[in-house]
C-alpha positions in Angstrom: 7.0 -7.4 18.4 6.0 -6.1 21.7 6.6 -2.5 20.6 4.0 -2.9 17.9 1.5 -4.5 19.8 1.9 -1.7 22.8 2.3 1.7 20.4 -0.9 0.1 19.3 -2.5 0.2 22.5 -1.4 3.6 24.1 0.1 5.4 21.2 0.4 8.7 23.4 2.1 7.2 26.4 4.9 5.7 24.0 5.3 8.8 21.9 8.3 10.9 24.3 10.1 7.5 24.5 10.2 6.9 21.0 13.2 8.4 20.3 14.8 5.9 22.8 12.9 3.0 21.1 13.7 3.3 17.4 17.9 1.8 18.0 15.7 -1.7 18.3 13.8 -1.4 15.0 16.7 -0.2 13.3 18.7 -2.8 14.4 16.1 -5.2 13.9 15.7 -4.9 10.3 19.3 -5.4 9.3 19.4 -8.6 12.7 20.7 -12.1 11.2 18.0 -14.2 12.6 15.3 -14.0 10.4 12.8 -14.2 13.5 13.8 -10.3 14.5 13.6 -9.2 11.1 9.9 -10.2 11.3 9.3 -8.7 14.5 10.7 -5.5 13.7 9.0 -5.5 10.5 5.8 -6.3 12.1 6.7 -3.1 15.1 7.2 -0.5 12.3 4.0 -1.3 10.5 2.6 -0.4 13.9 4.5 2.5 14.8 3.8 3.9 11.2 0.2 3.8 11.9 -0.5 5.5 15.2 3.2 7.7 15.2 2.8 9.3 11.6 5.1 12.2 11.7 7.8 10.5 14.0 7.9 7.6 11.3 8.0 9.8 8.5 11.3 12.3 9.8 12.3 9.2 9.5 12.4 7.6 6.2 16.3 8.3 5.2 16.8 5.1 7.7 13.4 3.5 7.5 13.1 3.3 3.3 16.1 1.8 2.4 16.4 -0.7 5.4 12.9 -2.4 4.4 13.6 -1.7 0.6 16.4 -4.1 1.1 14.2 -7.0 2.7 11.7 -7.0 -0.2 15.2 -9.3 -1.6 14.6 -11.5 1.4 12.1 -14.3 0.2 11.8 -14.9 3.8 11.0 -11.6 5.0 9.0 -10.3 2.2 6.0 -10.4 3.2 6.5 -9.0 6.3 8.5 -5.9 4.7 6.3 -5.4 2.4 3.6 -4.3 5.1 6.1 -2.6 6.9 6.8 -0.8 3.2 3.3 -0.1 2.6 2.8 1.6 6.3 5.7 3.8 5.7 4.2 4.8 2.2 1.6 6.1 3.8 3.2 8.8 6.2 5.4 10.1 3.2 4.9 12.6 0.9 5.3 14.3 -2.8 8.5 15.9 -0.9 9.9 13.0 0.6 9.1 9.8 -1.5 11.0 11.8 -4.5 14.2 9.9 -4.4 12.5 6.5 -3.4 10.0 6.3 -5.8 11.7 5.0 -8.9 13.7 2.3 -7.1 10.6 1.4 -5.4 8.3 1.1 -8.8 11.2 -0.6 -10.6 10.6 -3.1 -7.5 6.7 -2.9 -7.1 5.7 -3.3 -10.7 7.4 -6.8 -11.9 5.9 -8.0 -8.0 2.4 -7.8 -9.1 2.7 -10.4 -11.9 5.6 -12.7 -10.0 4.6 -12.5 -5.9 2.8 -15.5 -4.2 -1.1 -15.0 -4.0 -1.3 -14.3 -0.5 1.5 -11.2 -1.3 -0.3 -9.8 -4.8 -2.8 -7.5 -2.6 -0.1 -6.5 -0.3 2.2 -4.9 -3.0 -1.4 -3.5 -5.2 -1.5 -1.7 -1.9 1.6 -0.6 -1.3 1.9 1.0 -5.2 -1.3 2.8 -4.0 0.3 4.2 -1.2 3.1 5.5 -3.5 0.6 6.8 -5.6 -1.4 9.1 -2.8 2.2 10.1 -1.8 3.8 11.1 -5.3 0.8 12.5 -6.4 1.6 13.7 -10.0 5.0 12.0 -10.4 3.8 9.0 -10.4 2.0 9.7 -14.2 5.2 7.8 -15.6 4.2 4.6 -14.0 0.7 4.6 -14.4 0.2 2.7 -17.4 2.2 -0.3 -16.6 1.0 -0.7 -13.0 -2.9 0.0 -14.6 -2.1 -2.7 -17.3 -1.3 -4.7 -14.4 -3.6 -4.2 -12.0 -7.1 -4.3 -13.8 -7.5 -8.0 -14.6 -7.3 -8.4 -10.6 -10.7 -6.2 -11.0 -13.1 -9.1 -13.3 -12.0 -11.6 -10.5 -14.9 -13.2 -8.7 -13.8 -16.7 -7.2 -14.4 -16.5 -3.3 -12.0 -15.7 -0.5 -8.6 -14.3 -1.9 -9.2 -13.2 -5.1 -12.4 -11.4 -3.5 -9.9 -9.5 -1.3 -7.3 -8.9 -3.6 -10.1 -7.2 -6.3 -11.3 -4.9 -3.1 -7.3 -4.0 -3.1 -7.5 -3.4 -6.6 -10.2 -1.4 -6.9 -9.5 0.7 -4.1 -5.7 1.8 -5.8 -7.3 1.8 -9.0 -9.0 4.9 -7.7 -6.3 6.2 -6.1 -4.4 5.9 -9.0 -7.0 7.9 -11.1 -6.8 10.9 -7.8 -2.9 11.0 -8.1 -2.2 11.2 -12.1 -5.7 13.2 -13.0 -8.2 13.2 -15.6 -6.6 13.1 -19.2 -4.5 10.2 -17.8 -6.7 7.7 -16.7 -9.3 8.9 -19.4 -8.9 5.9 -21.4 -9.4 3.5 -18.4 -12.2 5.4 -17.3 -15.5 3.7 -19.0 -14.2 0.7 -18.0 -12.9 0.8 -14.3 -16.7 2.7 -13.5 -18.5 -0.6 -15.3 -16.8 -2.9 -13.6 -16.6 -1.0 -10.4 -20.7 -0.2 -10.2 -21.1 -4.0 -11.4 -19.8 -5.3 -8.8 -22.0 -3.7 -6.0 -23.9 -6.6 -6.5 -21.3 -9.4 -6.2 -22.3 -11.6 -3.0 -19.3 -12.3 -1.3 -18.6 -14.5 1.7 -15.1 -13.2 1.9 -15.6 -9.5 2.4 -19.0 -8.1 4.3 -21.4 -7.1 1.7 -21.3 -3.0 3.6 -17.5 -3.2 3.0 -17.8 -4.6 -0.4 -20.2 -2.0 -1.5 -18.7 0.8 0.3 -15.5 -0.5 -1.5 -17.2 -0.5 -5.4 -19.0 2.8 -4.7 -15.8 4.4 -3.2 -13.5 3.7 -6.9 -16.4 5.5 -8.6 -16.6 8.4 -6.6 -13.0 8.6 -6.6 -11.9 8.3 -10.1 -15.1 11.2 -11.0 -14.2 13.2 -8.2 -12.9 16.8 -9.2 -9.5 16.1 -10.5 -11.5 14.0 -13.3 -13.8 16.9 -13.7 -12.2 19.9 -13.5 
């Protein structure tokens, strides 16, 4: 847990004396005591933000090892950020052989994870997304049938939060797979998208919010939708 909170801090110092720092992560996340699992969880969600390219050389150790914690009811939540961080450092090269396990995973978790874990996984299936880019089109339609009804939610504090999630993979969604597949979601994800710009919500700050509404529009119209 230290690690994470000191990469956080001075990124640069810790960067030459990574390579003698990663044995306690690695260890960590396959530790019997539930307690280090969470810690090292918790490090590597860290280390994935401020150390992209040393996380992502990586993922042959990193993937599988927090793959195999999203089975730990205990641990989930904690993997699942550590899964999400590492998402985002991969790419269309090296999320290939993870990203059918993963969806086969991801998907069913949207409709059967606790409420405080639904926003968590939406965001961590738009990470995949920006990673696979175009080979994600084959799980596009189950995670969008998904995904959308979190976008009419309006009740106050979590549900505000998980629709900001929503909204913001929806349009990432829309950037990865292109125009002519998301065209039929299209009318409706802008409606609901530019509606909600005026949704007052104590949850979220309104500048977020709207930055948040206006940012899915812009994203599912940008150029791969118009081209």
């Amino acid at each position: 847990m230290a690690l994470g909170v000191t990469v956080k801090g001075c990124s640069m110092f810790i960067q030459p004396h990574i390579d003698q720092l990663w044995p306690f992560i690695d260890s960590g996340l396959e530790d019997s005591d539930l307690r280090v699992r969470r810690a090292a969880c918790t490090s590597l969600s860290c280390v994935c933000k401020m150390l992209v390219d040393e996380c992502a050389s990586r993922h042959q150790i990193l993937v599988p090892r927090v793959s195999a914690l999203l089975k730990d009811s205990a641990c989930q939540r904690n993997a699942m950020t550590a899964l999400d961080g590492l998402l985002e450092v991969l790419d269309n090269q090296t999320i290939g052989p993870y990203l059918h396990p993963l969806m086969e995973r991801l998907g069913p978790m949207i409709d059967s994870a606790p409420p405080k874990l639904k926003g968590t996984v939406v965001g961590a299936i738009g990470s995949a997304a920006y990673a696979a880019k175009g080979a994600f089109e084959p799980y596009f339609d189950v995670c969008m049938q998904r995904i959308t009804p979190f976008l009419s939610l309006r009740a106050e504090g979590k549900e505000q939060e998980l629709r900001g999630v929503a909204q913001d993979t929806v349009g990432t969604l829309a950037s990865a797979v292109g125009k002519e597949k998301f065209r039929p979601f299209l009318e409706g994800c802008l409606t609901i998208a530019f509606e909600a710009i005026d949704l007052n919500s104590s949850s979220l700050p309104s500048d977020d919010l709207n930055q948040c509404n206006i940012s899915i529009g812009w994203k599912i119209t940008d150029s791969k939708l118009n081209r």
